[in-house]
C-alpha positions as CSV (number, residue, x, y, z in Angstrom):
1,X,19.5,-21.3,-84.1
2,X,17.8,-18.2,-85.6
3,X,19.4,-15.0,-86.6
4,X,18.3,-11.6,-86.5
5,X,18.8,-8.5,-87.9
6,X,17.0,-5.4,-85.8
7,X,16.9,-2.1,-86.6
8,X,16.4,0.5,-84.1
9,X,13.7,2.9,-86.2
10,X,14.9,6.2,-84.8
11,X,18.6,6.0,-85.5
12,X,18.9,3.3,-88.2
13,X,21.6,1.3,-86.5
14,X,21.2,-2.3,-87.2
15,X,22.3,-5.3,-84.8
16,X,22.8,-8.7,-85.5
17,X,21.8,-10.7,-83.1
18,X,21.0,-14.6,-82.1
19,X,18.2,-16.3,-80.5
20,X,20.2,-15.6,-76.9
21,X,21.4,-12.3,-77.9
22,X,17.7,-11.2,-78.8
23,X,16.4,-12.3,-75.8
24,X,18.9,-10.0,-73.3
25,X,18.7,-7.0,-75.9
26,X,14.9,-7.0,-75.2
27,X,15.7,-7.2,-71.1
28,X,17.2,-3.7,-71.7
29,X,15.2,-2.1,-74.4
30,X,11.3,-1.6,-75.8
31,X,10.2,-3.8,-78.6
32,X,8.4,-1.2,-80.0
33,X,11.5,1.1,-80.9
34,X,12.6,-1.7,-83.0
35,X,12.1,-3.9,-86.3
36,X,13.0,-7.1,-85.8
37,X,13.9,-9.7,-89.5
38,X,14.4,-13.1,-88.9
39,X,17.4,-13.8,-91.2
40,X,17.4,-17.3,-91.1
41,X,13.7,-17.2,-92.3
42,X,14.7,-14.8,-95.1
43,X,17.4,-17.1,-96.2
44,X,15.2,-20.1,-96.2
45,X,12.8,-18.4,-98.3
46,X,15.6,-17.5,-100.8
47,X,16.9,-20.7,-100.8
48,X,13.3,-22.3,-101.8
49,X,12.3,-20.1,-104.7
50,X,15.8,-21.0,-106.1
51,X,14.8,-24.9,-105.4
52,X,11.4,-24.3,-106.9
53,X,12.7,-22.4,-110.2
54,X,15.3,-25.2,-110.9
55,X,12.8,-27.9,-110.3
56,X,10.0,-26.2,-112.6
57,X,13.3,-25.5,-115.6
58,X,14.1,-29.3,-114.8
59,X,10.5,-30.0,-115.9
60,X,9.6,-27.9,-118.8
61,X,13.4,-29.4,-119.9
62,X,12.3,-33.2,-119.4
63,X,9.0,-32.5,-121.2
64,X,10.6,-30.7,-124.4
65,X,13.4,-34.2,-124.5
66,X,10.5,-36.3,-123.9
67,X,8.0,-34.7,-126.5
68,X,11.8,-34.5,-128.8
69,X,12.1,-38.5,-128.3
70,X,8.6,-39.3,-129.0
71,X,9.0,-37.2,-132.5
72,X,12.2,-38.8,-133.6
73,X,11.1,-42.6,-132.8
74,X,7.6,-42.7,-134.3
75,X,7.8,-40.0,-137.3
């Protein structure tokens, strides 16, 4: 289930609202008075650049102990 985080842009209050919650808010109000974040989204995005940074540190680590084996076995 998705979260959301909408701002209404003329007084800057911000609501927090589900899938379900989003979908009666927008019953009652104009879309366009609003900017809508999908949080879930946002913290999926975060979550992969962390993923990606630790699997490219994981890599340029296994290269340097690789290329330090290498060294210490055949010089």
């Amino acid at each position: 289930m998705n979260n959301y985080k909408i701002t209404n842009l003329r007084t800057g209050k911000n609501y927090f609202l589900n899938e379900e919650e989003l979908t009666n808010f927008f019953k009652k109000n104009k879309v366009q008075n609003y900017d809508i974040i999908n949080l879930t989204e946002k913290q999926r995005i975060k979550r992969n650049k962390i993923l990606n940074t630790i699997a490219l540190i994981c890599f340029f680590g296994a290269t340097i102990l690789s290329t330090i084996l290498i060294i210490e076995n055949y010089y």
